[in-house]
C-alpha positions in Angstrom: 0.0 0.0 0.0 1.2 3.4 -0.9 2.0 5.7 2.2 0.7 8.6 3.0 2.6 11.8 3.7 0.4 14.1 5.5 0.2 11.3 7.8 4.1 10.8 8.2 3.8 7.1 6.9 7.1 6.2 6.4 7.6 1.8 6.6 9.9 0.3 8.2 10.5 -3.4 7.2 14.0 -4.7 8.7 12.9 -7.5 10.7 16.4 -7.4 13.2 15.3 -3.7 13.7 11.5 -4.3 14.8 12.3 -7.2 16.8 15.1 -5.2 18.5 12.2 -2.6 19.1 9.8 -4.9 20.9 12.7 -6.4 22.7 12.5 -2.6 24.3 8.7 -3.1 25.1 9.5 -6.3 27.2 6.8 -8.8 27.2 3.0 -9.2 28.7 -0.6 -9.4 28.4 -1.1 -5.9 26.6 0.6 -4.0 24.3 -1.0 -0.5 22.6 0.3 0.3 19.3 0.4 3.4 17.7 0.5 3.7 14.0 0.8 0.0 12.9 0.4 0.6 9.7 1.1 -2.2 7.6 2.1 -4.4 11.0 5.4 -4.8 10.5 5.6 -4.0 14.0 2.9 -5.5 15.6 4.1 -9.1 14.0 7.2 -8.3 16.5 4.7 -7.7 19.2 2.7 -10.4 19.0 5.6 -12.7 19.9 5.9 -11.1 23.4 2.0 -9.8 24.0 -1.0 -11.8 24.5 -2.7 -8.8 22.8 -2.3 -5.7 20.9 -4.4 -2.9 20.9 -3.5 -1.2 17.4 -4.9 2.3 16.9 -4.3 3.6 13.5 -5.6 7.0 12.7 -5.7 5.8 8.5 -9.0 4.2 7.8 -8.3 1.9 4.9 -4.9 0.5 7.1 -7.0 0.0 10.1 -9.3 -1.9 7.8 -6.7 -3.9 6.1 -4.6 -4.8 9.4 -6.8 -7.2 11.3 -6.5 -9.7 7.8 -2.8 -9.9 8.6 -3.2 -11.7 11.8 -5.8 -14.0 12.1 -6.5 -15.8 15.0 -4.4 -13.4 16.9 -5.7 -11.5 19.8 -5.9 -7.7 18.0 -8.5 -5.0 18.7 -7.8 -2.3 15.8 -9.0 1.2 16.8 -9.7 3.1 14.0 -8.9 6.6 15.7 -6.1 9.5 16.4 -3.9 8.5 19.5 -4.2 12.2 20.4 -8.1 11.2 21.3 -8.0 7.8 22.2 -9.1 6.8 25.6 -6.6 4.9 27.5 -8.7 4.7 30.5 -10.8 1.9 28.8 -7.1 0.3 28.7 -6.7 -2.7 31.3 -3.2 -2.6 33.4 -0.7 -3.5 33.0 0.2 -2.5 29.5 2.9 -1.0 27.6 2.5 1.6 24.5 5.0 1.2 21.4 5.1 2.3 17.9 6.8 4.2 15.3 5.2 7.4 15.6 4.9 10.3 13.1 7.7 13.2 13.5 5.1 16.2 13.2 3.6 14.8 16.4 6.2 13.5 18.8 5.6 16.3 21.4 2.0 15.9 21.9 1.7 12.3 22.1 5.1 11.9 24.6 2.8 14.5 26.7 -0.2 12.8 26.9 1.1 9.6 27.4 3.2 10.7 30.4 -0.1 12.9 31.8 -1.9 9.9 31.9 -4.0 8.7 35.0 -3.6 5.5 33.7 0.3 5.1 33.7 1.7 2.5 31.1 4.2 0.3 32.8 7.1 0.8 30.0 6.5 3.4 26.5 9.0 2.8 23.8 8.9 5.2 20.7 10.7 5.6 17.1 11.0 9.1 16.9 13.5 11.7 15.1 17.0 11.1 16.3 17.6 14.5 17.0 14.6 14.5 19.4 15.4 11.7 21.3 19.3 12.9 22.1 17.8 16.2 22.9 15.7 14.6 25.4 18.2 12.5 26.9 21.2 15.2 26.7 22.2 16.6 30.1 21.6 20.5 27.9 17.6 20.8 29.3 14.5 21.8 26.9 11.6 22.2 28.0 10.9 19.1 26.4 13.7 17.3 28.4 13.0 18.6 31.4 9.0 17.7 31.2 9.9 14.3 30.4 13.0 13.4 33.4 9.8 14.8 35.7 7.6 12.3 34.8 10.2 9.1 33.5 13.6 7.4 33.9 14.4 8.0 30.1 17.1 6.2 28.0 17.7 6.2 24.9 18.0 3.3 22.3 19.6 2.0 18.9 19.9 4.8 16.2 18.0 3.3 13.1 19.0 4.9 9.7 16.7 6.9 7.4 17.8 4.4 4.6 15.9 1.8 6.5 12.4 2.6 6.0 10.0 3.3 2.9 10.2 5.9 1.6 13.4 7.3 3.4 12.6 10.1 5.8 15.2 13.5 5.8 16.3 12.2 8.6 17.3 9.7 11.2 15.8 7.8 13.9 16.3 6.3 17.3 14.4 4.3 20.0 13.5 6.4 23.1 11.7 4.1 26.1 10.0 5.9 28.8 9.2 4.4 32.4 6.7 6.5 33.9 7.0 7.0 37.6 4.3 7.4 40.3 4.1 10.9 40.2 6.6 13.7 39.3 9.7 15.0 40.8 8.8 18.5 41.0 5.3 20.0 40.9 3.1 22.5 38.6 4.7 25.6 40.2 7.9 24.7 39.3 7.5 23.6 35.9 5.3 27.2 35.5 9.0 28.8 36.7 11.1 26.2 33.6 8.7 27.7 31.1 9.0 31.3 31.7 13.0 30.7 32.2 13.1 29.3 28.7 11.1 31.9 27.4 14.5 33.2 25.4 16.5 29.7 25.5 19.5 30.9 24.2 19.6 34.0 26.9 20.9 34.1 30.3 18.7 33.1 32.7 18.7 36.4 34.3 17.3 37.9 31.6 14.2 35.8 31.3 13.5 36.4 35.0 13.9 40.0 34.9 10.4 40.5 34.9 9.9 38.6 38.1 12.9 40.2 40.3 14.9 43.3 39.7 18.8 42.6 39.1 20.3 42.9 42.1 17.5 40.6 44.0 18.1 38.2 41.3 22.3 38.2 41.1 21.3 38.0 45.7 19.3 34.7 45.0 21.8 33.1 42.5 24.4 33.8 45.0 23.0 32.0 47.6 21.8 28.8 45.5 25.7 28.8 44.0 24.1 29.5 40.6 26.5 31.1 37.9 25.1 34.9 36.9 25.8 34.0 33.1 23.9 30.3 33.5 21.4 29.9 30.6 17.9 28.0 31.0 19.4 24.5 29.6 22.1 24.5 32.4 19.6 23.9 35.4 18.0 20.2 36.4 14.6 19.7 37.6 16.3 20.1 41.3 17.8 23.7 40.2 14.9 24.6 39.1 12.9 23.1 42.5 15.7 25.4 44.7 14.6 28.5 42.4 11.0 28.5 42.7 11.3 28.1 46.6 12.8 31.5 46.8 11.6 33.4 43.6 
């Protein structure tokens, strides 16, 4: 079937690679997929899940996809992940999938908002968004997901790979939510508004909060460079800020 590019359908068929990528999801009674596709994946997943829940947001694929696998336990949900329910979702599960580039950010946020938690969540996104969420140089991004996840990051799988090629290469990021975040709302209200100029001092993007001197006071007494910029703090930088600011 030819792919679709508005919908960022872009194959990928190397068996090593896929079973490499389940390997990453671990094994279980319940696996949601999203974006099967053509199930190149799912095959993979069905060798270490009782089931797989496979929502695919293209009509005639989620129509096509349950003929690949009879007899296998697969409950095809013809629907964007951005607005699929995963209360209705029985623990314990684990979410995988090769998911489109244009919306990485949104579905890595609603899947680590959940009430529901998934045990493990392992992605294929763009390389150069998973080592910007693993590098120790924060985004907001970054930060937003080490609150909410141990986060590591796996094999680097080449644009040349898939069908069609993408611009651009991809790796495995796997998520493990935790129980609740390390720091709370307030802070992360403080990370946004300090990476409000990335590239700026820090200083700068807080000016509007404290004058100069009661700022270049407070980063004297946390031990805080005057010339740090927003991607030089952790989460527990950030935490010691908003206690005093």
């Amino acid at each position: 079937m030819k792919n679709k590019k508005s919908l960022g359908q872009n194959w990928l068929k190397n068996r090593e690679i896929l079973e490499k990528i389940a390997d990453y999801a671990g094994e279980g009674l319940l696996c949601v997929e999203i974006g099967p596709g053509l199930g190149f994946l799912t095959s993979s997943l069905f060798r270490r899940f009782e089931k797989v829940i496979a929502v695919e947001f293209d009509r005639d694929l989620a129509q096509k996809l349950p003929g690949s696998f009879p007899g296998k336990n697969l409950e095809v949900v013809n629907e964007d992940i951005l607005k699929f329910d995963f209360e209705r979702v029985p623990q314990p599960f684990v979410v995988a999938g090769n998911i489109p580039y244009y919306i990485t950010s949104p579905i890595i946020e609603k899947l680590l908002t959940l009430k529901t938690k998934p045990v493990k969540i392992v992605l294929l996104v763009q390389k150069e968004v998973a080592e910007r969420v693993v590098s120790d140089k924060e985004t907001v991004l970054s930060l937003f997901v080490k609150n909410r996840a141990k986060v590591t990051a796996g094999p680097v799988v080449a644009r040349t790979e898939f069908t069609p090629p993408p611009k651009v290469d991809s790796q495995v990021l796997v998520m493990e939510p935790l129980e609740k975040p390390v720091v709370n709302d307030e802070v992360f209200k403080l990370i946004k508004a300090g990476f409000a100029a990335p590239r700026k001092k820090l200083t700068h993007n807080l000016s509007k909060m404290r004058s100069k001197e009661e700022l270049e006071k407070i980063f004297e007494e946390l031990g805080l460079d005057l010339n740090v910029r927003p991607s030089d703090l952790t989460l527990k930088d950030w935490a010691r800020l908003q206690l005093v600011l």
